[in-house]
Residue, then its C-alpha position, 0 to 999 in steps of 0.5 A: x280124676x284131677x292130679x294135682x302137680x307140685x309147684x317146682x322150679x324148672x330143671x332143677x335135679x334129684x338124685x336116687x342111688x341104689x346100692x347093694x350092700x356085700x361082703x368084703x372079702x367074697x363079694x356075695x350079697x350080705x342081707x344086713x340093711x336093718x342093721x346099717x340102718x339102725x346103726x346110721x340113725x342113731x349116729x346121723x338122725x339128721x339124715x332121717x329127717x321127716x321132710x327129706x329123709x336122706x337113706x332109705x329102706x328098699x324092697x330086700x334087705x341088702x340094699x339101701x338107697x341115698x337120696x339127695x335134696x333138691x338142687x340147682x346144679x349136678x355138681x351140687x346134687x352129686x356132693x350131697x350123694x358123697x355126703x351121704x355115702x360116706x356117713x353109710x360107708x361109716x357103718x358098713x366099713x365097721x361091719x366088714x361090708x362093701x358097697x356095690x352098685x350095677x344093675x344086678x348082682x353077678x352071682x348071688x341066687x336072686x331067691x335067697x335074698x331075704x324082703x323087707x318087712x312091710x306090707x307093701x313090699x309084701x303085697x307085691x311079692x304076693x302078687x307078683x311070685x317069682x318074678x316079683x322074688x327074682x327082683x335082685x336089680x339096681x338102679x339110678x333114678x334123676x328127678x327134674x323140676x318142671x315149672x308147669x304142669x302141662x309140660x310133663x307128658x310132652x318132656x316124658x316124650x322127649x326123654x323116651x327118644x333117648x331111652x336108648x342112650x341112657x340105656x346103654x350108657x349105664x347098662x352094667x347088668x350082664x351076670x345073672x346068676x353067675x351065668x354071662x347072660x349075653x345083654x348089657x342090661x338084664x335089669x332092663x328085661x327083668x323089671x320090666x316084668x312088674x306090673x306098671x313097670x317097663x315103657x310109660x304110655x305116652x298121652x298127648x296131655x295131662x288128661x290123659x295121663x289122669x284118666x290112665x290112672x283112675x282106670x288103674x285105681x278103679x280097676x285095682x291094679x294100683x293102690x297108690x299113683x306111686x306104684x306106677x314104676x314105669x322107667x319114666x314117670x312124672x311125680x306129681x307130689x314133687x312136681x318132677x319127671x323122673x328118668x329110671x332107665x339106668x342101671x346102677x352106676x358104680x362112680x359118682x362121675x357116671x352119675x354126675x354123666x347121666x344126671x346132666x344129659x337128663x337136666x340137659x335134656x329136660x331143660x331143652x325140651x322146656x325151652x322149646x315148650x316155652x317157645x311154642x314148639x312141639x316134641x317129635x314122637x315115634x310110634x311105640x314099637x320104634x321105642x319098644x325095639x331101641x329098648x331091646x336093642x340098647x339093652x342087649x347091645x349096649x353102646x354097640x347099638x344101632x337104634x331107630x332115631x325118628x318116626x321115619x325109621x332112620x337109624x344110627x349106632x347109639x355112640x355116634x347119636x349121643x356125640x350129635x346129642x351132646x354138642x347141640x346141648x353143650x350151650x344149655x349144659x353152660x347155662x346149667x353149670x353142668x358143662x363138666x359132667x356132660x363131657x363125663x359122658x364122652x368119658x364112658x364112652x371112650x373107656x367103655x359102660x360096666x356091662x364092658x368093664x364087668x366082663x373085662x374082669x371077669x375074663x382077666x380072672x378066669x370066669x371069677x365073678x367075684x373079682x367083678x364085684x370086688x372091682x366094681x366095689x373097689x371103683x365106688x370107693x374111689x368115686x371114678x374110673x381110671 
């Protein structure tokens, strides 16, 4: 099977933000995305063009998600988000809903929020039941633009060494049902229980990447190449490599943090294609096992750096990580927004910030989402 690849200008950078949408006062999910929807096109069309629409519909009908154009810089890329985000701000403020970003909501019952009306969300919940039902996740999904083709299953590699980084930087999922579930990140364990979801096979080349997805298609596991929700995935209509570790983020900073160490990242991996290197791999349970650890441990985590086993707390890693990317982060016009990273490091990941909260009032998780509400709107953390 050939899969052909959009042409795409190197590391340039997309951004998806997926949000929930809450009541004001008590924090509990409100299923009312129809109605922000409705209301936002007919006061903004043009955030719904055909060609790039900027709002989305998502599988449950108390979340929508902003995406933004194709830009050069993070900077950029982050300011379309604020567009939008203000424009849906516009609509909920008047219907008396907060917007609220983490990995899972605290304590709402995953199987009282109402689907989406469509048949594919339908489908996979006929396929999947409960857990399909318990989907009640969040998350920050960055798309990088590669030149060519041939370079996307070794930069999927290069970005899989640093799951656990982003992993731990973003993980804020560690409520599930009002219960302390005692992760950084459930998201991370819950979706991975999806068909196709989870960890992506690692092929040596495109091939093997095409012939992964005829046997998909053949086999009836997938309809549609999109439907390959793995954390990282290449997409080749938009001829990207799309990094979906991350839980959802509350602040734009965070965001801002997370898609410049991925631009960085991709942009790193890129030039050393381009010079004839090749991209260090480590066997599959290595990866399986800093997945687990990064997502109950979060930024305490000590994670496996290379195929010889040798390991390091992930805080300390990521410190090497971002010096060595600082002259690329330069080149890139996003040197400010990788030094963000070291500000979430320094204060701490929303998993450490939610449970702050909710140990300063008693065990209330509706103060964390309140809080957590509060930050979005301010766009950072103090």
């Amino acid at each position: 099977m050939k899969i052909d690849f959009a042409q795409s200008e190197q590391s340039t950078i997309g951004l998806e933000w997926e949000m929930a949408l809450v009541d004001k006062h008590g924090g509990e999910l409100v299923s009312v995305a129809p109605q922000v929807l409705s209301r936002l096109q007919s006061e903004r069309a043009d955030l719904f063009e055909e060609s790039c629409p900027r709002i989305h519909q998502e599988l449950l009908l108390n979340t929508v998600e902003i995406v933004t154009g194709v830009h050069h810089t993070v900077g950029n890329a982050k300011a379309d988000l604020a567009e939008s985000l203000a424009a849906v701000r516009g609509v909920t403020d008047r219907l008396g809903v907060e917007l609220f970003s983490a990995g899972s909501h605290p304590f709402s019952p995953p199987r009282l929020q109402p689907v989406t009306d469509k048949e594919r969300y339908a489908k996979l919940i006929d396929r999947t039941q409960w857990w399909g039902r318990q989907m009640v996740i969040y998350g920050v999904h960055v798309h990088v633009g590669l030149d060519r083709r041939d370079k996307a299953m070794p930069v999927l590699d290069a970005l899989v060494n640093y799951f656990p980084h982003f992993q731990a930087l973003s993980a804020s999922s560690p409520f599930w049902s009002g219960e302390d579930t005692g992760y950084a990140s459930q998201r991370a364990l819950m979706f991975q229980q999806l068909p196709t979801a989870g960890l992506p096979f690692q092929f040596p080349d495109w091939a093997g990447f095409e012939a992964y997805v005829q046997d998909m298609l053949t086999t009836g596991v997938i309809d549609v190449i999109s439907e390959i929700r793995w954390d990282i995935r290449p997409v080749p209509r938009l001829g990207t490599i799309e990094m979906r570790v991350c839980d959802g983020l509350s602040t734009l900073e965070e965001i801002g943090a997370i898609a410049a160490l991925t631009q960085c990242l991709v942009e790193e991996a890129s030039r050393t294609l381009d010079a004839g290197g090749t991209i260090p791999t480590m066997p599959p349970w290595h990866v399986q096992e800093n997945k687990w650890r990064a997502a109950r441990y979060g930024l305490d985590a000590i994670i496996i750096t290379d195929a010889a086993g040798n390991e390091q707390l992930v805080t300390e890693h990521l410190a090497e990580t971002l010096g060595r990317l600082e002259p690329v982060a330069r080149d890139l016009g996003c040197a400010t927004e990788l030094r963000d990273v070291e500000g979430i490091i320094r204060r701490g990941a929303g998993y450490q910030r939610q449970r702050r909260v909710a140990e300063t009032h008693g065990g209330d998780l509706r103060a964390v989402v309140l809080e957590e509400a509060k930050l979005m709107r301010e766009g950072h953390v103090g």
